[in-house]
Backbone bond lengths (Angstrom), bond angles and torsions (degrees), N, CA, C in turn:
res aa  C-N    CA-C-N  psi(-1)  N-CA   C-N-CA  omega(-1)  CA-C   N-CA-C  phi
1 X - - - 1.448 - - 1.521 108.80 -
2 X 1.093 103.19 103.48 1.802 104.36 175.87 1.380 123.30 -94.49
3 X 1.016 108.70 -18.32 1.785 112.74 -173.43 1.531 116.05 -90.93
4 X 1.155 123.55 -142.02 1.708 123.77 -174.55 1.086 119.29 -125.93
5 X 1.423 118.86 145.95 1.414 124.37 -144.88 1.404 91.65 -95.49
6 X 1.724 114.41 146.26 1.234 113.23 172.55 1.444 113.03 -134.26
7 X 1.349 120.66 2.50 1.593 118.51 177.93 2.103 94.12 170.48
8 X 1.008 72.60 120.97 1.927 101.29 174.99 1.396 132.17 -110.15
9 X 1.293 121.72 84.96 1.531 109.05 -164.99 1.432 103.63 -103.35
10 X 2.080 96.29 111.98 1.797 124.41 -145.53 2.031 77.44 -84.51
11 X 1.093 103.55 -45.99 1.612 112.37 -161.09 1.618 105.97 -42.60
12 X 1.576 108.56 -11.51 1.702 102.49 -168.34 1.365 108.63 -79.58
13 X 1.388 135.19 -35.36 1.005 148.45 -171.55 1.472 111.85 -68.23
14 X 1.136 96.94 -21.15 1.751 116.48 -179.52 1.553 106.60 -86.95
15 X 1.496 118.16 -46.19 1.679 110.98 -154.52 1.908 77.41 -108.52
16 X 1.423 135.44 3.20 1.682 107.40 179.09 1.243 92.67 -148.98
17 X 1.558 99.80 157.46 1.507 112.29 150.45 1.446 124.54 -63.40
18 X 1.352 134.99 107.85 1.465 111.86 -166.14 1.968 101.05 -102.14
19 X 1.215 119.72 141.80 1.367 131.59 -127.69 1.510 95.47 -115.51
20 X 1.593 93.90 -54.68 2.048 91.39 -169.01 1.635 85.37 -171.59
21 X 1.177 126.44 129.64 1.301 169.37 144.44 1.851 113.88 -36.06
22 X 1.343 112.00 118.04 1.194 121.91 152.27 1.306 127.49 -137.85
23 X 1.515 117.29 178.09 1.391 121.07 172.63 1.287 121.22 -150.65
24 X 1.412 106.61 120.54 1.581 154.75 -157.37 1.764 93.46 -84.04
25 X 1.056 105.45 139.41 1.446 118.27 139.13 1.435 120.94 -98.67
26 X 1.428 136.15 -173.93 1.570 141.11 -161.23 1.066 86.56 -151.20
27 X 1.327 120.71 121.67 1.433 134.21 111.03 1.828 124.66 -29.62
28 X 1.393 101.81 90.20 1.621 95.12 -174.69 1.401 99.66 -124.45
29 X 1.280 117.85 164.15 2.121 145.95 153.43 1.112 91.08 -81.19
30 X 2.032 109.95 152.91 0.933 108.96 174.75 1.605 131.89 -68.07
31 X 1.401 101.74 -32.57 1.453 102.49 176.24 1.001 106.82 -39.46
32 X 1.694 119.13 -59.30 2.153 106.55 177.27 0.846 142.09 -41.30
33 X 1.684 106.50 -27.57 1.684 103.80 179.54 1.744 106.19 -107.97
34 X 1.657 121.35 13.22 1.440 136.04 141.00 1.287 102.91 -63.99
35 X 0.919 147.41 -75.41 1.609 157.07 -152.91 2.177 105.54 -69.10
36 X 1.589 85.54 -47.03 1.550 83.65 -167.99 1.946 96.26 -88.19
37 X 1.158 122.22 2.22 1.863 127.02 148.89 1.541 99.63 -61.45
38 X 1.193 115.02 -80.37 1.469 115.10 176.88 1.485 125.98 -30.08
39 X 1.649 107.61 -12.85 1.719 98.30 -173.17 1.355 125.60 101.66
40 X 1.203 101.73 -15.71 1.933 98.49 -170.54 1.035 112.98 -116.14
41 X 1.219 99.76 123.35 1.679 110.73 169.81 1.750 111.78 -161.14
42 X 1.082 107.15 171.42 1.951 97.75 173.96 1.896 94.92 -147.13
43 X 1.160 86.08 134.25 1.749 93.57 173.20 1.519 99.75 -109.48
44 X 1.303 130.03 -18.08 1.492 119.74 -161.43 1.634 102.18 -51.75
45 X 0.676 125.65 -65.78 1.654 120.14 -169.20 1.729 111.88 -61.04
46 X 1.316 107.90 -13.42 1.611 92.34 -177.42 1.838 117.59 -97.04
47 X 1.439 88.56 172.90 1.616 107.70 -178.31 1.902 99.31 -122.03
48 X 1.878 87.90 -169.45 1.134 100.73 171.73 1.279 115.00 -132.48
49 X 1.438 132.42 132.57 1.222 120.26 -152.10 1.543 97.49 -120.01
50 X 1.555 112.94 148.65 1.894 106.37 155.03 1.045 101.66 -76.29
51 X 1.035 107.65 154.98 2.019 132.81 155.69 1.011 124.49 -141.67
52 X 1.837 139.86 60.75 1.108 122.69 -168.31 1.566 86.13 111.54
53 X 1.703 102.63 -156.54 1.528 110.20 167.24 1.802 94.40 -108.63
54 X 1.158 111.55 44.62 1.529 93.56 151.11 1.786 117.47 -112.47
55 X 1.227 143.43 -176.85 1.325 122.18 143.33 1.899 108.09 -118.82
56 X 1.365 98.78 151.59 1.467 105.37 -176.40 1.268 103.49 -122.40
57 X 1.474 102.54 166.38 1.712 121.24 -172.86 1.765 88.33 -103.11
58 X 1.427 108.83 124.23 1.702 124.78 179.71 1.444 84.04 -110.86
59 X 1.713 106.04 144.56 1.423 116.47 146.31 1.906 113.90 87.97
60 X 1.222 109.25 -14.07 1.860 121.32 -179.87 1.164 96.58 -45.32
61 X 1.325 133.73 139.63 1.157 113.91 147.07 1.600 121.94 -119.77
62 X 0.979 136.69 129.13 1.985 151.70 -130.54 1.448 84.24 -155.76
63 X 1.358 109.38 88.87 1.552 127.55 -174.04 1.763 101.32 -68.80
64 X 1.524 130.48 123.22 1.296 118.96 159.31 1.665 130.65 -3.28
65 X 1.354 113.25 133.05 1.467 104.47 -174.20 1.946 94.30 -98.89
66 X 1.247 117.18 147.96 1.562 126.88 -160.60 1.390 104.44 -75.75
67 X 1.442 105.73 -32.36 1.985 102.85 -175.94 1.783 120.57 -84.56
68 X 1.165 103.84 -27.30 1.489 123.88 153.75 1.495 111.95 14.91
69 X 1.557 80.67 -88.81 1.745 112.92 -167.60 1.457 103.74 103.16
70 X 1.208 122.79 -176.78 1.100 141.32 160.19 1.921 144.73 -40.51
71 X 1.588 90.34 -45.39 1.196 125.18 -172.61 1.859 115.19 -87.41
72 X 1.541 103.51 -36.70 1.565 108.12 -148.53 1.784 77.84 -118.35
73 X 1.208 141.17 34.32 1.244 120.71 -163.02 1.660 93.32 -117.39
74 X 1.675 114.99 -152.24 1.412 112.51 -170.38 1.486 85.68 -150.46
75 X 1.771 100.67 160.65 1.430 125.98 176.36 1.685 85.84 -75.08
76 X 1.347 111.66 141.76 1.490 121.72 169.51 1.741 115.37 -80.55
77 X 1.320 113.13 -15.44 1.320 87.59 179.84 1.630 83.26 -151.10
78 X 1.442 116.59 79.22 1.506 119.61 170.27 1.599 83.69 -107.66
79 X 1.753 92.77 170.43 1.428 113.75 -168.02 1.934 96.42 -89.03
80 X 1.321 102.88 136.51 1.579 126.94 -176.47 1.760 107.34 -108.47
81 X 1.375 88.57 122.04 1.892 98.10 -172.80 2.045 82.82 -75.80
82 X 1.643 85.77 144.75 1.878 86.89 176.84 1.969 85.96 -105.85
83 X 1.683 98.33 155.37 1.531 102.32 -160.06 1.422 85.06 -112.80
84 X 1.816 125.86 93.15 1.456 123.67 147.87 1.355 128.16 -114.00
85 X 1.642 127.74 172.54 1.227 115.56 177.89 1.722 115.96 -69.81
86 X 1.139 112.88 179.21 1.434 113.83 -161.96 1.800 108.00 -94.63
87 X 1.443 98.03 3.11 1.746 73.96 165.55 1.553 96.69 -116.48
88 X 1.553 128.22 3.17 1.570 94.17 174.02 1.776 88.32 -89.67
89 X 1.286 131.50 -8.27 1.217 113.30 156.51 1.443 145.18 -55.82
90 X 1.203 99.52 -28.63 2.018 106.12 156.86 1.163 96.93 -109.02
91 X 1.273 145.57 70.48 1.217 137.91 141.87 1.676 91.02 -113.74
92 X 1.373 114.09 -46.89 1.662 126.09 -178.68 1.236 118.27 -82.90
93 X 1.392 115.21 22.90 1.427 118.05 -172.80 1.706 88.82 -125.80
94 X 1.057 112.41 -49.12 1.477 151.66 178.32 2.215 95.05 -30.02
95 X 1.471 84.15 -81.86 1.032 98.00 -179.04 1.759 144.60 -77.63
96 X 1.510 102.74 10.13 1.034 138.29 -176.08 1.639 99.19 -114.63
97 X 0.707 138.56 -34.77 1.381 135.64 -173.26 1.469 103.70 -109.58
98 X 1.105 122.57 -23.93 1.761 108.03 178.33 1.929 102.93 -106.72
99 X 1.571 113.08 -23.98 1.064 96.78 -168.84 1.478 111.14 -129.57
100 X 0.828 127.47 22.48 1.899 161.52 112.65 1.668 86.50 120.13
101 X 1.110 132.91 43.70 1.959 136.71 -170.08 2.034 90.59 -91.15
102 X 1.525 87.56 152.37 1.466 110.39 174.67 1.313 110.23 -107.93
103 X 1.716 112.35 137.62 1.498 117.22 159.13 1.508 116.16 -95.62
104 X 1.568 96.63 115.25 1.549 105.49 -159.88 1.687 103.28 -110.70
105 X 1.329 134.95 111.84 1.319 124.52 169.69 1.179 120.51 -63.10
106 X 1.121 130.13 114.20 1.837 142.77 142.03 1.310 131.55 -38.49
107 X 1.705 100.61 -67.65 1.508 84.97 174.00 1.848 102.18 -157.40
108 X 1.010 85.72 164.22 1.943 94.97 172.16 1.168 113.47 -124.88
109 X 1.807 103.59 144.48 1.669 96.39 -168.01 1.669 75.49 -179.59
110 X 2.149 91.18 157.45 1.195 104.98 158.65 1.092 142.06 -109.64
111 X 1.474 108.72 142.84 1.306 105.75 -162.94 1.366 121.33 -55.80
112 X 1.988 129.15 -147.56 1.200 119.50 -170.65 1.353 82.71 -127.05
113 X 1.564 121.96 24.36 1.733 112.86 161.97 1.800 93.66 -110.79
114 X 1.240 120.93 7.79 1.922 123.28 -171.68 1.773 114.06 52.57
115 X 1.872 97.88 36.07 1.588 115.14 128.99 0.919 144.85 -91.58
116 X 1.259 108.43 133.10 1.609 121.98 -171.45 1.636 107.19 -58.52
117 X 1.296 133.63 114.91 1.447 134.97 -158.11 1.772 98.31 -120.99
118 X 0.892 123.35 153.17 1.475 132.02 170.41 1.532 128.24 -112.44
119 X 1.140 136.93 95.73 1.688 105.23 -170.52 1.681 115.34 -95.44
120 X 1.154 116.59 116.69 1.468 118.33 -173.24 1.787 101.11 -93.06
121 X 1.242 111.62 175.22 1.330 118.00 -164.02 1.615 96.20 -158.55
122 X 1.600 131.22 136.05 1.220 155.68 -175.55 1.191 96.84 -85.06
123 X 1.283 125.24 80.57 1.979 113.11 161.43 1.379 147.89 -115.06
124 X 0.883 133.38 -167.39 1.251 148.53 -171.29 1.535 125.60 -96.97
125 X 0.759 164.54 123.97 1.119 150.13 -174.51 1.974 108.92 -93.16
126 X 0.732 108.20 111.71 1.920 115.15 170.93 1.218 111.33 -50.61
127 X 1.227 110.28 153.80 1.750 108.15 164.59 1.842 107.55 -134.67
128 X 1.265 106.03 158.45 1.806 114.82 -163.05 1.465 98.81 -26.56
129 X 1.362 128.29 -71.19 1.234 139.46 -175.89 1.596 97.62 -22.54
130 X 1.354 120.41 -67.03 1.687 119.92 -131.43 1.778 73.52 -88.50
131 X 0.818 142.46 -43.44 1.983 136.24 -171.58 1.564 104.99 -71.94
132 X 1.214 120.23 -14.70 1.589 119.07 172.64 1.952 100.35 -81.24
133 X 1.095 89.21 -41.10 1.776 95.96 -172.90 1.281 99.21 -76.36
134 X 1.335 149.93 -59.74 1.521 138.80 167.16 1.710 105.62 -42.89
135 X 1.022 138.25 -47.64 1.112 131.98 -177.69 1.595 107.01 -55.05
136 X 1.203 112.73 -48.72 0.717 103.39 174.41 1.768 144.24 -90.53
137 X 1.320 98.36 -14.02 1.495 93.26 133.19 1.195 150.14 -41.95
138 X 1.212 104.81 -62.54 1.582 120.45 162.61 1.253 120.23 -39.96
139 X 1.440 128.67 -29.15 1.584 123.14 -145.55 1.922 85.67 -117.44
140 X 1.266 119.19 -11.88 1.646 147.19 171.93 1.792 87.77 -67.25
141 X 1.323 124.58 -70.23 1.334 117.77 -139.53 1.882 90.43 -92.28
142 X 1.105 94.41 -11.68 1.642 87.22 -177.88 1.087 102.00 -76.25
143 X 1.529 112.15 -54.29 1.924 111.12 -174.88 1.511 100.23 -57.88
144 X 0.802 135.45 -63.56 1.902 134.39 -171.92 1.803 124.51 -46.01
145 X 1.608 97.56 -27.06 1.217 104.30 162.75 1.764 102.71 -98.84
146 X 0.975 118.28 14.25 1.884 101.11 -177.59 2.049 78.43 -112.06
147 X 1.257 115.94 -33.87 1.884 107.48 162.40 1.290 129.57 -71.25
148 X 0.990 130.86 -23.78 1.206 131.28 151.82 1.149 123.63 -78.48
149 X 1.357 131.92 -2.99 1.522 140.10 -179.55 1.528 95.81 -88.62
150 X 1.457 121.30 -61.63 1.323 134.77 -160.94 2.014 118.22 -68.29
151 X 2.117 87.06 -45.75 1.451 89.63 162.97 1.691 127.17 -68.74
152 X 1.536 132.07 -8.90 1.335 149.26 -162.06 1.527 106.58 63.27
């Protein structure tokens, strides 16, 4: 990822196993890629949905851009066709429908041509158990580096 980060959804790593990594282009209006210049956007709540043999981004939300107006602007959280070739498209269609996996977005950012890029991720879904045990990992490596900080 070379370009600049514009929305990170940290929470995925938390609620899934994330499996194997891709990258999407967007179908956007201009207002979206006015608004997503400006910085704003939130992926935490969204997925990736089939529809057909395409897959779409459900739930983004790419808040109105202010100079717009009324007329020339965009629904903030309509569904976004993601722009890949057609076999990682049945590979993610593939595996979502035979082996019950989620397309979970990570992060948005532009690329180093100043496209809007998406990175989706093949996952898993966690259950209470496995987020008590990451938690608690985590709260393991924090204390061990705050002991090794303190002991030198």
């Amino acid at each position: 990822m070379a370009g600049k980060l514009i929305a990170e959804n940290r929470r995925a790593r938390f609620d899934y196993f994330l499996e194997q990594t891709f990258e999407a282009g967007l179908a956007l209006t201009g207002s979206e890629v006015k608004s997503l210049r400006n910085g704003r956007a939130n992926i935490a709540e969204s997925y990736a949905a089939v529809e057909g043999d395409e897959i779409v981004l459900v739930n983004a939300d790419i808040p109105p851009y202010a100079q717009a107006g009324p007329y020339f602007n965009h629904e903030p959280r309509r569904h976004r066709k993601l722009l890949m070739k057609r076999r990682e498209i049945d590979k993610l269609i593939g595996a979502v429908q035979r082996e019950g996996r989620t397309i979970i977005p990570t992060k948005l950012y532009w690329n180093d041509k100043g496209l809007a890029k998406l990175e989706i991720a093949l996952a898993k879904g966690k259950q209470t158990h496995d987020k008590r045990q990451a938690t608690a990992e985590r709260d393991w490596q924090r204390d061990k580096a705050r002991l090794l900080r303190d002991k030198g």
